[in-house]
N, C-alpha and C positions, 0 to 999 in steps of 0.2 A: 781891757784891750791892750795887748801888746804895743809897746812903743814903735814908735815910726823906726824901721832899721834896725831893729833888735828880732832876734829869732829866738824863740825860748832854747834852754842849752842844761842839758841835763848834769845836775849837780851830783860832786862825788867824792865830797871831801864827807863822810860817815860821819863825823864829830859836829861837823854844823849843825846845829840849832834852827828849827824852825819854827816860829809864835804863829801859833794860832790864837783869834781874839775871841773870845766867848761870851753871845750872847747872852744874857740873864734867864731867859726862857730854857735854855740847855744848862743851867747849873741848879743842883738841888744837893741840898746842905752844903754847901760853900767849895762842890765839888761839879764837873762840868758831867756831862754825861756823854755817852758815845756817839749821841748825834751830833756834838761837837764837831768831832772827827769822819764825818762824812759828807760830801758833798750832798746838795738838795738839787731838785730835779733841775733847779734855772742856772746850776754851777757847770753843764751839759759835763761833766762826769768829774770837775778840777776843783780840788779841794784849795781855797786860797791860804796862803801863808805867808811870813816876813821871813826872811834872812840873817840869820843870828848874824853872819859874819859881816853883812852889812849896815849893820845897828843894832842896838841893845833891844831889849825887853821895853824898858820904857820909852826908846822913843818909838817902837813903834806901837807900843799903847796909844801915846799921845798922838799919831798921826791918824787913826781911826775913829778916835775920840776930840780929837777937835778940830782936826780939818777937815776927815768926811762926816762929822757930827754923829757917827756910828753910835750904838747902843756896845758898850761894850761892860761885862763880868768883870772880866779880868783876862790876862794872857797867858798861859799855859806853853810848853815846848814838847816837842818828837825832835829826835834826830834824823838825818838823811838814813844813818845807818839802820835805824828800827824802822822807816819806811820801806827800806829794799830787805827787811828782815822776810825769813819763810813764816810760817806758811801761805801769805800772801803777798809777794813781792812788787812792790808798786817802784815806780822812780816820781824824781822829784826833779823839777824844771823850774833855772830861776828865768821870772818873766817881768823886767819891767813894762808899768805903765805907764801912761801919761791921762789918763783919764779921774780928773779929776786932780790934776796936779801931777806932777812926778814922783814915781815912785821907785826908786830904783832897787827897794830891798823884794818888793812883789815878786811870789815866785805862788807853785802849784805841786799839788800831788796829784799824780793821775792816777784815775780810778774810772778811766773811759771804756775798758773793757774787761773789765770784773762782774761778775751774775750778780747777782741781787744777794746771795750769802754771802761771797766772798768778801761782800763791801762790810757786812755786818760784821765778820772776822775781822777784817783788819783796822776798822774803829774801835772794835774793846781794846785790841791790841795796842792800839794807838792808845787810846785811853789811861790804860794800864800805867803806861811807860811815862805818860804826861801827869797823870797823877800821882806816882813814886815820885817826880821832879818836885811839882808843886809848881802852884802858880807864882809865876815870877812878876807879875806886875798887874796891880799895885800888891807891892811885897805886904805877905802875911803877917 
């Protein structure tokens, strides 16, 4: 849930860092897989993400893992700029919450009206790009 008085606002700095937190069920051999990178049906099409330029890697590992008591892998990165890359070009929205505490790095990739391939396309692609990075926290 978006904060009271906040509009989500589409991010455009290409270079920022977005962590995605990876459940244990989506990684196999100490690598995440592309269901990582897609939204499930209860995300109504927003892939959730932290805000590199808002906070590091670890803390926002430790805020999923000890304040929403998340099950979390480990954290992985895409940049704004490989989200808006072709051949699927998506944007990225940061969206604080307050649900659950404040969060003010919470933001989203939208994937609300992409077909059902293009989402697949543009998670390996995501994938790709977060797995040449390497997961940043807990550092390898």
């Amino acid at each position: 849930m978006t904060a009271p008085g906040h509009e989500p606002a589409e991010l455009s700095d290409g270079g920022e860092q977005l962590f995605r937190h990876v459940h244990p069920s989506w990684v196999r051999d100490g690598q995440p897989t592309s269901q990582a990178f897609k939204p499930t049906a209860k995300d109504d099409g927003r892939l959730s993400v932290s805000r590199g330029s808002l906070g590091t890697a670890e803390q926002a590992f430790r805020l999923q893992t000890e304040r929403l008591r998340l099950t979390v892998e480990g954290t992985w990165a895409v940049t704004v700029a490989e989200v808006a890359a072709e051949p699927v070009p998506l944007y990225a929205f940061g969206d604080p919450v307050e649900e659950h505490g404040p969060d003010p790095a919470h933001a989203y990739v939208d994937f609300s009206a992409q077909s059902r391939k293009q989402v697949e396309v543009k998670a390996r692609l995501l994938l790709v790009a977060a797995r040449t990075r390497g997961r940043l926290d807990p550092s390898e």
